[in-house]
N, C-alpha and C positions, 0 to 999 in steps of 0.2 A: 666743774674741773678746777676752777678757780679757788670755790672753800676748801679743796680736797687738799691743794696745795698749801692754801693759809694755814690750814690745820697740822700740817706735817709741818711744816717751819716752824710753829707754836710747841711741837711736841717735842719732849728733850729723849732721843731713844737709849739713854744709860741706866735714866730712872723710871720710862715707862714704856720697853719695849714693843710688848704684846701691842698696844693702842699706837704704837709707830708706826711695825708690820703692819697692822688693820688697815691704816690711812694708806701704805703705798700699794695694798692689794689694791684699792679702791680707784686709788689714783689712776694704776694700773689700768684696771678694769673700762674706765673714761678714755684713757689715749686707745685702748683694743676697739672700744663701739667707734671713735672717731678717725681709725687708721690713720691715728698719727705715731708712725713706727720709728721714726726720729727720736722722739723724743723719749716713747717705750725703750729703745734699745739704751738710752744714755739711762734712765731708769735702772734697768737689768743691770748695769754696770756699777749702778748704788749698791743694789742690793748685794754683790759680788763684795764689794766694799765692804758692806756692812757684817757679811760673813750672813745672811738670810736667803741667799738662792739655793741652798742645799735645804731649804725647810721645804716639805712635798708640797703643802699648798700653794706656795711661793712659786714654786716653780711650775705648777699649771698652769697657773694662770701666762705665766712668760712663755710656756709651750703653746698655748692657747692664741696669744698675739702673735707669733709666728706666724705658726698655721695660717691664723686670715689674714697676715700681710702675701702670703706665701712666700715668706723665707723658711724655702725647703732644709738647707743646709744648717741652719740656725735653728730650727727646731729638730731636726735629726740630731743635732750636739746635743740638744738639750735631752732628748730620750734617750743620749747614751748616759747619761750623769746619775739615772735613774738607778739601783742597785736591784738587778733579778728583773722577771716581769712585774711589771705594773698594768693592771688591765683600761682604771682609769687613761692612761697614757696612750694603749694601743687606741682604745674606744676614740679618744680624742684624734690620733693619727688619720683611723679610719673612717671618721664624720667628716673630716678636712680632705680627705684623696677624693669622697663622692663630692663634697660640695664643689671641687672644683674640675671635676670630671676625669680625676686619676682611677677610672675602674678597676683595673688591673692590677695598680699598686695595694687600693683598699681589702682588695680580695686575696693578695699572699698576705698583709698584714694580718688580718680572718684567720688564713687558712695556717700560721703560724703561730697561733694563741695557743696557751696547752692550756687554757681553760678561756671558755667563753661565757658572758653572763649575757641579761635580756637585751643589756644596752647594746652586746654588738651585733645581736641578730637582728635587733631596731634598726640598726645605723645601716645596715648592707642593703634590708628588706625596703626603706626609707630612701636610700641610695640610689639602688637601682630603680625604681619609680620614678624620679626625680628625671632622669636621664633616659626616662621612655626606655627603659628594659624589663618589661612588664614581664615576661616569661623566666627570664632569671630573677629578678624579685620574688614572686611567688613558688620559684623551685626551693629560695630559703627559708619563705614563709612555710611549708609544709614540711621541712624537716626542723625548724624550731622546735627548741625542747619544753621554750617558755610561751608557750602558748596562752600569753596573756592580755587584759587590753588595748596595750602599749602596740605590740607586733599585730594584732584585729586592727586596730585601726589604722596603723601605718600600708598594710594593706590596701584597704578598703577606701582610705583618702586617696592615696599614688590610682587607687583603678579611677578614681575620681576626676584627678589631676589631668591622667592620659586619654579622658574622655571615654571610658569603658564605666558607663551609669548602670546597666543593666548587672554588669559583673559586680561592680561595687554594692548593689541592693545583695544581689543571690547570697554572696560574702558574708551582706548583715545577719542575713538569716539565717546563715549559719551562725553564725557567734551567738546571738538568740538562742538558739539549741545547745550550743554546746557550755552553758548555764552562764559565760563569761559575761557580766555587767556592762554595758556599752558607757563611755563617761562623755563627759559635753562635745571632747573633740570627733567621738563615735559619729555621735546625733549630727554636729555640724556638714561632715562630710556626707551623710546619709539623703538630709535635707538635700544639699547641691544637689546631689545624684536624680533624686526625685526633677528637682526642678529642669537640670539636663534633660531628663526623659518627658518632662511635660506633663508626669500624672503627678496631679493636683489630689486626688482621691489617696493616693500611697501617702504623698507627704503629709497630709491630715491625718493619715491612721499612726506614720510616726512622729507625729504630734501629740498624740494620745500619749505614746509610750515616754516622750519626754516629759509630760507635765506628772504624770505616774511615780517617772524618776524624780522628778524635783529639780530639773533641768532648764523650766520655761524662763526664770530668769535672767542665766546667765546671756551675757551680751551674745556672743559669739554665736550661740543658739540662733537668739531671737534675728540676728542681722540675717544669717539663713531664711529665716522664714521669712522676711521683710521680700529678699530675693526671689525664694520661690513666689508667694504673694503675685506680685511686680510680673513676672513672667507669665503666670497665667492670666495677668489679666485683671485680677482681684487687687484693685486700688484700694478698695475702701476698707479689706481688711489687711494690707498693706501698712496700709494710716494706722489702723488700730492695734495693732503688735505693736508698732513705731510709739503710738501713744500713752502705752501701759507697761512699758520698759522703767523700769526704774532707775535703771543708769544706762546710758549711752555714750557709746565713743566716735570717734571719726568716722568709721566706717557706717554705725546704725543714724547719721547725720546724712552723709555724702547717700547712701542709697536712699532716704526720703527725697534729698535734692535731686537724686535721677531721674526719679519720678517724675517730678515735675519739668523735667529739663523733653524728658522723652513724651511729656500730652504736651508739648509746646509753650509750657508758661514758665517762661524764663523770669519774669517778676516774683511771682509765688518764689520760684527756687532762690531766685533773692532774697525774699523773705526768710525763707529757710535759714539760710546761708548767715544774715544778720541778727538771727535769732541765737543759734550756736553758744552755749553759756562759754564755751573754751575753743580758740578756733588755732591749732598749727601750720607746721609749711604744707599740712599734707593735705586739710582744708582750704585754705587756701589757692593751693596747685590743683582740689577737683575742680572749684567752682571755675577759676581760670580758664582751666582745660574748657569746662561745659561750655562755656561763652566761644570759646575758639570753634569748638567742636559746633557750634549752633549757627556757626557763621555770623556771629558780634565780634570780631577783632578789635574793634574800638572800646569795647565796653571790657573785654579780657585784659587788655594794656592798660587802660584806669582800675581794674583792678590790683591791677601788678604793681602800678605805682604807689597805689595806696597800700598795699602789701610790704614794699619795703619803707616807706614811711612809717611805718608802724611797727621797726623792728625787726620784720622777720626776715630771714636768712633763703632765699628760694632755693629750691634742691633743681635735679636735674630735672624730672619730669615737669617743672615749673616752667624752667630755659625752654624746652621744647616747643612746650606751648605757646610762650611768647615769640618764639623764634618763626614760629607757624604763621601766629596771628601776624606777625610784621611782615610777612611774605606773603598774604594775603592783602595785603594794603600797602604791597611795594615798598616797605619806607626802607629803603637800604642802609641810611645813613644810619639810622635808628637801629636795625640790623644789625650793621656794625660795631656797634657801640655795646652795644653786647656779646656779640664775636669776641670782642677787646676783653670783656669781664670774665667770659668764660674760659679763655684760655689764660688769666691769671690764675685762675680755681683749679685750673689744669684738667678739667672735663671737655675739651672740646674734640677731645677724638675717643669718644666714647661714642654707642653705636645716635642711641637716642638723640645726643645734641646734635651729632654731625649729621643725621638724618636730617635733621630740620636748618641745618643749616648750608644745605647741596639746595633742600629746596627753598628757601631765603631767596640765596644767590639767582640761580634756574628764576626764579618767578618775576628777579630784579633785571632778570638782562644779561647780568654778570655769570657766563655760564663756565670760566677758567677758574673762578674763583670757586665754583660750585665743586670745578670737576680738582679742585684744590682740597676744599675738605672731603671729598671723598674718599682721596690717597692718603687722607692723613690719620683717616677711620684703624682702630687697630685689628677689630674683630668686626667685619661686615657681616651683617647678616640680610635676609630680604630683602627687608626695608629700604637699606644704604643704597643697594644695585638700585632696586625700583625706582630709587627717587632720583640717581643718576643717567637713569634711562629714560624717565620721564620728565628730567630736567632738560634733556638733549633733544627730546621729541617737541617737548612744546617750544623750542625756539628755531626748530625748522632745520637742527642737525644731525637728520637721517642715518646719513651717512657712521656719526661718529656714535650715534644711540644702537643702529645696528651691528657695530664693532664691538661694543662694547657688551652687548648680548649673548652675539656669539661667544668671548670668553668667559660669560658666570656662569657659576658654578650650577652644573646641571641640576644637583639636590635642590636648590634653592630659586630656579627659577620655576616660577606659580604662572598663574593665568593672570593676576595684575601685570607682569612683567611681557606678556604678550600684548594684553590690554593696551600697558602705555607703547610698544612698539606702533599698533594698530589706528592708535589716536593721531601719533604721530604722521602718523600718514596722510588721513583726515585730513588732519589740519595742513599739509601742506598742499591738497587735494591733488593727492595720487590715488585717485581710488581702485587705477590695476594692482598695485603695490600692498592695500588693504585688503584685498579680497588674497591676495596670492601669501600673505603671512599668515591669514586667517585657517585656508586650507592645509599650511603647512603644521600648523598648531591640531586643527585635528588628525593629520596624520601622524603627530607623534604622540595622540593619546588624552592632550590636553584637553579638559572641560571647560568651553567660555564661561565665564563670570556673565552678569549683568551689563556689568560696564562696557563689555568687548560687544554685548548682541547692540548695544545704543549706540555704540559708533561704526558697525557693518549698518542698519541701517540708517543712519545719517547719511553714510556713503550713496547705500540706496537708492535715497531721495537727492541726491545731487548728480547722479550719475544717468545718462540715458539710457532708455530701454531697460528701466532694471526691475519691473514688477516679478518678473523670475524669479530673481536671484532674491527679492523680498518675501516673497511668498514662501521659498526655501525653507531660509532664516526664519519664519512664522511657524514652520512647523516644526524646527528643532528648539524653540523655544515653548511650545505645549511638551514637547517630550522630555525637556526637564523641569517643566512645571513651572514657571517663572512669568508665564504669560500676564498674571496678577499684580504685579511689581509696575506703579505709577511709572516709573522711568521707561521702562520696558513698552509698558502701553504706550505711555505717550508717542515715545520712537516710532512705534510702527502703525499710529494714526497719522503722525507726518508723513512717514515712507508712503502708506498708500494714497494718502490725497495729493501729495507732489508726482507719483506716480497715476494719475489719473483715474484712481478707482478709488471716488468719492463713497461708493454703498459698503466697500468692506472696511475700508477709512471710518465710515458713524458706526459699524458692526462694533469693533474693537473698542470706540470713544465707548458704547453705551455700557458694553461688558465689564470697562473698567470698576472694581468695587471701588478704591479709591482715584480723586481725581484732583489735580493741583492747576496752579494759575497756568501752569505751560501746557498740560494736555487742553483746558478750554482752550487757550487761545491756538493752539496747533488744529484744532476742531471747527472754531469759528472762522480761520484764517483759512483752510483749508477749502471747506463752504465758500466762500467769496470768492476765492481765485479758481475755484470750479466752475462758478457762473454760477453756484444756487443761494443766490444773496438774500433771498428772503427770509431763506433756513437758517441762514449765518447769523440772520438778525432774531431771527426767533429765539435760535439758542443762547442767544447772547441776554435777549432777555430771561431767559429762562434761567441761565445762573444766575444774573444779577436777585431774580427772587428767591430762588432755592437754595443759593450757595454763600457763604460767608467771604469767599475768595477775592481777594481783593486784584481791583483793574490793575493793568499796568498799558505801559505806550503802543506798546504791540498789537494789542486786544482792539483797544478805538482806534488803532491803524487799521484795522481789517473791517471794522464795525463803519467807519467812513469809506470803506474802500467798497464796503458792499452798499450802501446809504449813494453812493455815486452810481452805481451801475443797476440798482432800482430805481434810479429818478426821485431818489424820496431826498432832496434837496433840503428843505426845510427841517425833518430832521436829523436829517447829519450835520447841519449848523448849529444844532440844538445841543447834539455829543459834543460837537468843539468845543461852543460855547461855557460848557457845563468841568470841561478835563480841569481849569485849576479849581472852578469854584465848589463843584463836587466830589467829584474823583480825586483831586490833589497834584494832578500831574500838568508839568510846564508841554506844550504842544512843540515841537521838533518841525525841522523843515516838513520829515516825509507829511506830516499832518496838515502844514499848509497847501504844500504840491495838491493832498489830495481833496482839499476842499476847494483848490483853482482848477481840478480836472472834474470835480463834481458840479461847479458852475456853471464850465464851458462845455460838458455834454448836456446840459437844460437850458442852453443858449443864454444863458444871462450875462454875456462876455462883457458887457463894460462895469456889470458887478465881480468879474473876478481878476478883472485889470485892478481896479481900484483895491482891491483886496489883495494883492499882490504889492502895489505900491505901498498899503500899509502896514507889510510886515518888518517888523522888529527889528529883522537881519537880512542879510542879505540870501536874495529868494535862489531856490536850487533852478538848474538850466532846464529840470524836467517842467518845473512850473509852468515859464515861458514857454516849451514846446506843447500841452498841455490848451494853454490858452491859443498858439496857432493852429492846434487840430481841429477846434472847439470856431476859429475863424474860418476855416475851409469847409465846413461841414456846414456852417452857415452863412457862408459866405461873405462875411465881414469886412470886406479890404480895408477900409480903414485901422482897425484896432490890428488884423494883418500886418501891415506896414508899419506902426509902431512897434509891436511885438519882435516883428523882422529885425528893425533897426537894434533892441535891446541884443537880440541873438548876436548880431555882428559885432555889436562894445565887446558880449561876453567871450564871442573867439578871438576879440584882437587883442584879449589881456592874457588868453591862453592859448599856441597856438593848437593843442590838440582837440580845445572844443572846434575846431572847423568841421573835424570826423563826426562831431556829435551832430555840427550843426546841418552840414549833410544829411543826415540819417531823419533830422528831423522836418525838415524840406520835403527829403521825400513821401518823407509817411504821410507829409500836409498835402502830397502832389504838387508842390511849387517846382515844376520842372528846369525850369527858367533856371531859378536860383541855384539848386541844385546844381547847373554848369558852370554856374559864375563860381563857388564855394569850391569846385571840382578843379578848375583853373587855376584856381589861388592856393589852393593846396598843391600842383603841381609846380607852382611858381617858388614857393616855399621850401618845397622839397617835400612835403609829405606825403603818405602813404592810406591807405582807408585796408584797413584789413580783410581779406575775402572772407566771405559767406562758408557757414561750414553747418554741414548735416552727417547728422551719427544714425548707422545703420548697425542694428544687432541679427549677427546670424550667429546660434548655435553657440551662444554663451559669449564671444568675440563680439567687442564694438569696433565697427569700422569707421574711419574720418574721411569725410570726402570737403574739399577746400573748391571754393570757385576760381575754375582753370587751372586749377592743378594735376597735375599728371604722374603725381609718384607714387602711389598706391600700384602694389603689386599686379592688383589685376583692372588696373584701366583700361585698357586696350580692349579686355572683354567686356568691360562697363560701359564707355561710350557706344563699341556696339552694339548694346541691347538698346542702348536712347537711342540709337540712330533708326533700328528697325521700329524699336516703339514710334517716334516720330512721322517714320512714313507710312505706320499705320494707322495712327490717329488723323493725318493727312487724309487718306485715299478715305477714311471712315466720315471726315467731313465733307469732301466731295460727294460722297454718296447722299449727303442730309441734304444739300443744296440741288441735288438733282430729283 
């Protein structure tokens, strides 16, 4: 833009017009790609000066910047300046009403041409496709008079666009037939189609037909086939289209990088990426994205830095990304600081940026400021609500997430937008509340996603008596076929091992085709706390040989927890021993607790006093109780009564450990103590909460609380304990007689 200008201030237009005109088309044509209409408009007003807006090319172009500024008014003056019809002019009117969704307008401009050429049956046929009016698109495609490549493949891409691969192949083959030459943009669109549908076998037969044509070169071709390739599964001749490309642009770049982003080698696509002989904002803004998208925020933000270090200018889908990555690693401040940058550029209430920046705010805490850029969105779409509703959900306000549900718009709420209601529940564990949005969502038609069956049951497994309503949710997830889906499985290996049916629990683990660090450790962890700690261990060795899967804290928390209740002492000191030096991982309180409860059930109590005193930090309250159960059971008084004495420092620095330290007296059977601890809490003022048991009848869980009396039907409740009681009574008298 800069030479275009140098060059027009250099040029004298008295003595060399024609080459003045040229430079301010040009100029022109720079402020139109860069929407800056400011500066266009003071342009237009040269050329007025100049006496050159009445020249016709001159003035396309100035109707032209109009249009995609959408200054309606300002380019309606400018069509009326026109003498008679101009059909270039209408064409242009009518590609600018679809691009911006005036269907109605574009269609009397149409339907008022007294002569029409290819370009405007193009523009309406191209139009409507565009805007998912697939049935009026092809009512124009079949009365076109120009039944020529241009209108074939505008067709045939828009059935492409709209997700109609099957319509879009039948379509080819007609054109096939009816002798019309398919040209590159044919093949490209034909490709997608293929690859939409999954037959690899079709798009190789029109493979044949494009190398026939002379077609296998062009890019836009070959990035097709790179796609299909990639989709089925065929890497390796993916590579090799990618590597006999003779020229490549961003896109035949960025889809090798996918590749490698999607087998998990985020280094390779680095490579990739550093390889690139020419790299743009638009290169740049994939690789970003892939990092964000791969769960590296860290490594997506030194990209970014280095990205504008290096000149380049980020576009929006850039901001996004980093607006993501920053909100995945809380940094609000950092956030911020871009929030500031954006809203100089004057994108931030566009749909993309403010999307990502409702969830910034939301994942920072700051959920006014979230529900700040939401309202400031001009055109919400999904995304916007979704991410305002699951902004509201993950910080535990219900109330204004389900407000806010009820009013979007009913086209635009999906199963994500139940989803995040659904989670939100979850996580504040209401899980009558999840199950009752759940049924309401299939009453209105909606189909759970993935995301919504993994948190029904999450709920599942946190909820009492729910093997039912798991077992449910188990078989409506074979009937939409999803069973297969790592997350999915993994879900409902926990639901049934937390649910106490450890055998349909390993049914599900083994069926798994794929399996990741969280379904083992939900399998191993599972085994342990079922009491079949042998099996826990077995399979725990069993991936460590088979599987590439790397440990994590969780795993050798289950692996010592089951190593404690086999007696196998020796080596789950050996796991300990081994977490930084093999594994990599720092040991956490729960890991010392459970190698002082794995001591003190093999009686070696003054080796897990001593191991206790040499932890790092300070030891958790389970530990010490742990080592008293481990003293009653063998009768220890001595290491007892130190143990005792610790418990007492740890409730007089807090008083609600007194409840704990109760609880853990009694489990020791220190009676005694127990009343002293009972006294002193009444002395204090405090409380020990009743005992509470959950009873499922008939899909209702009921609460019953020790000595409480407000359940509906007590009154028939204690008198069934009362007759039970005197039955079990008179039924022991009878044993003693």
């Amino acid at each position: 833009m800069r030479s275009a200008l140098k060059t027009l201030l250099s040029i004298n237009p008295a003595t060399h017009f024609n080459a003045y005109a040229e430079t301010c088309v040009s100029l022109l044509k720079d402020l139109t790609k860069h929407c800056l209409i400011t500066e266009g408009s003071a342009l237009h007003g040269h050329f007025i000066k100049m006496g050159m807006s009445s020249e016709r090319y001159v003035a396309i172009k100035v109707l032209i910047m109009y249009l995609n500024s959408r200054k309606w008014a300002d380019a309606n003056e400018i069509a009326r300046e026109f003498n008679g019809f101009d059909p270039v002019v209408h064409n242009c009117m009518i590609s600018a009403n679809m691009q911006w969704g005036n269907l109605d307008e574009a269609r009397r401009l149409f339907d008022e041409m007294p002569e029409r050429n290819e370009v405007s049956w193009a523009a309406l046929i191209s139009g409507f496709m565009k805007c998912g009016r697939v049935k009026e698109s092809m009512w124009y495609f079949e009365r076109n008079p120009f039944q020529n490549v241009v209108s074939w493949t505008a067709a045939i891409s828009g059935y492409v666009q709209n997700g109609f691969s099957v319509e879009a192949v039948k379509l080819f083959f007609k054109l096939l037939e009816s002798g019309v030459k398919a040209n590159k943009v044919t093949f490209t669109s034909v490709v997608r189609a293929c690859a939409g549908l999954g037959d690899f076998g079709l798009g190789m037969s029109v493979l044949g037909l494009i190398i026939k044509t002379g077609f296998e070169n062009d890019i836009a071709v070959s990035n097709s086939l790179i796609t299909l390739c990639l989709r089925m599964g065929e890497i390796n001749l993916a590579r090799a289209v990618f590597d006999r490309m003779k020229k490549r642009d961003v896109v035949s770049w960025t889809a090798i990088l996918d590749m490698y982003v999607e087998m998990g080698d985020m280094g390779e696509a680095r490579r990739i990426f550093d390889e690139m002989p020419e790299r743009n904002e638009v290169s740049w803004s994939a690789m970003i994205a892939r990092y964000c998208q791969s769960g590296c925020p860290e490594e997506s933000l030194k990209l970014f830095y280095q990205m504008v270090q290096e000149g380049f200018k980020p576009n929006c889908s850039c901001f996004s990304s980093v607006l993501s990555a920053l909100g995945s690693l809380e940094a609000l401040r950092a956030g911020m600081n871009i929030h500031g940058h954006v809203t100089k550029l004057g994108i931030e209430k566009g749909v993309f940026v403010g999307s990502t920046l409702i969830d910034l705010y939301c994942k920072c805490g700051e959920v006014m400021d979230g529900r700040k850029a939401f309202d400031s969105i001009l055109d919400k779409n999904v995304v916007s609500w979704n991410a305002m509703i699951g902004g509201y959900s993950m910080n535990g306000q219900m109330q204004e997430a389900e407000n806010l549900f009820n009013i979007m718009p009913l086209p635009l709420r999906n199963n994500v937008s139940w989803s995040a209601i659904i989670a939100g529940y979850l996580d504040c564990q209401q899980c009558d509340k999840v199950f009752e949005v759940f049924n309401e969502m299939l009453l209105l038609g909606e189909i759970p996603n993935k995301s919504t069956f993994t948190s029904l049951l999450c709920a599942c497994a946190s909820m009492a008596a729910s093997l039912g309503k798991g077992k449910d949710l188990h078989g409506k997830i074979i009937k939409l076929g999803i069973q297969s889906d790592v997350f999915v499985g993994t879900a409902l290996t926990d639901m049934y091992a937390k649910s106490g049916d450890i055998e349909s629990s390993r049914k599900v683990f083994d069926r798994m085709p794929e399996k990741n660090e969280v379904s083992w450790t939900a399998m191993i962890q599972g085994l342990a706390e079922s009491g079949f700690a042998e099996e826990s261990l077995n399979l725990f060795e069993e991936m460590e040989k088979a599987s590439s899967i790397a440990l994590n804290e969780f795993m050798l928390l289950s692996v010592l927890f089951a190593c404690s209740h086999c007696g196998l002492v020796d080596k789950g000191l050996r796991y300990f021993n081994s977490m930084e030096t093999i594994y990599g991982l720092k040991p956490q309180g729960k890991h010392y607790t459970c190698i002082v409860d794995m001591l003190s059930r093999a009686g070696r109590l003054l080796e897990a006093e001593r191991f206790i005193n040499s932890m790092p930090f300070q030891p958790e309250t389970n530990a010490w109780a742990a080592l008293l159960s481990g003293c009653k059971t063998y009768k220890n008084e001595e290491i007892a009564e130190r143990t005792a004495r610790k418990l007492w420092e740890i409730a007089e620095k807090n008083p609600a450990g007194y409840v704990l330290l109760s609880n853990i007296y009694a489990s020791a059977g220190r009676w005694k103590d127990v009343l002293n601890v009972r006294k002193l809490m009444k002395e204090k003022g405090l409380k020990k909460s009743g005992g509470c048991s959950l009873v499922e009848v008939k899909d209702h869980v009921h609460s019953f609380y020790s000595g409480d009396g407000t359940h509906s039907q007590s009154a028939e409740v204690y008198k069934i304990l009362e007759l039970l009681k005197n039955e079990m009574h008179d039924l022991q008298n009878v044993v003693h007689l």
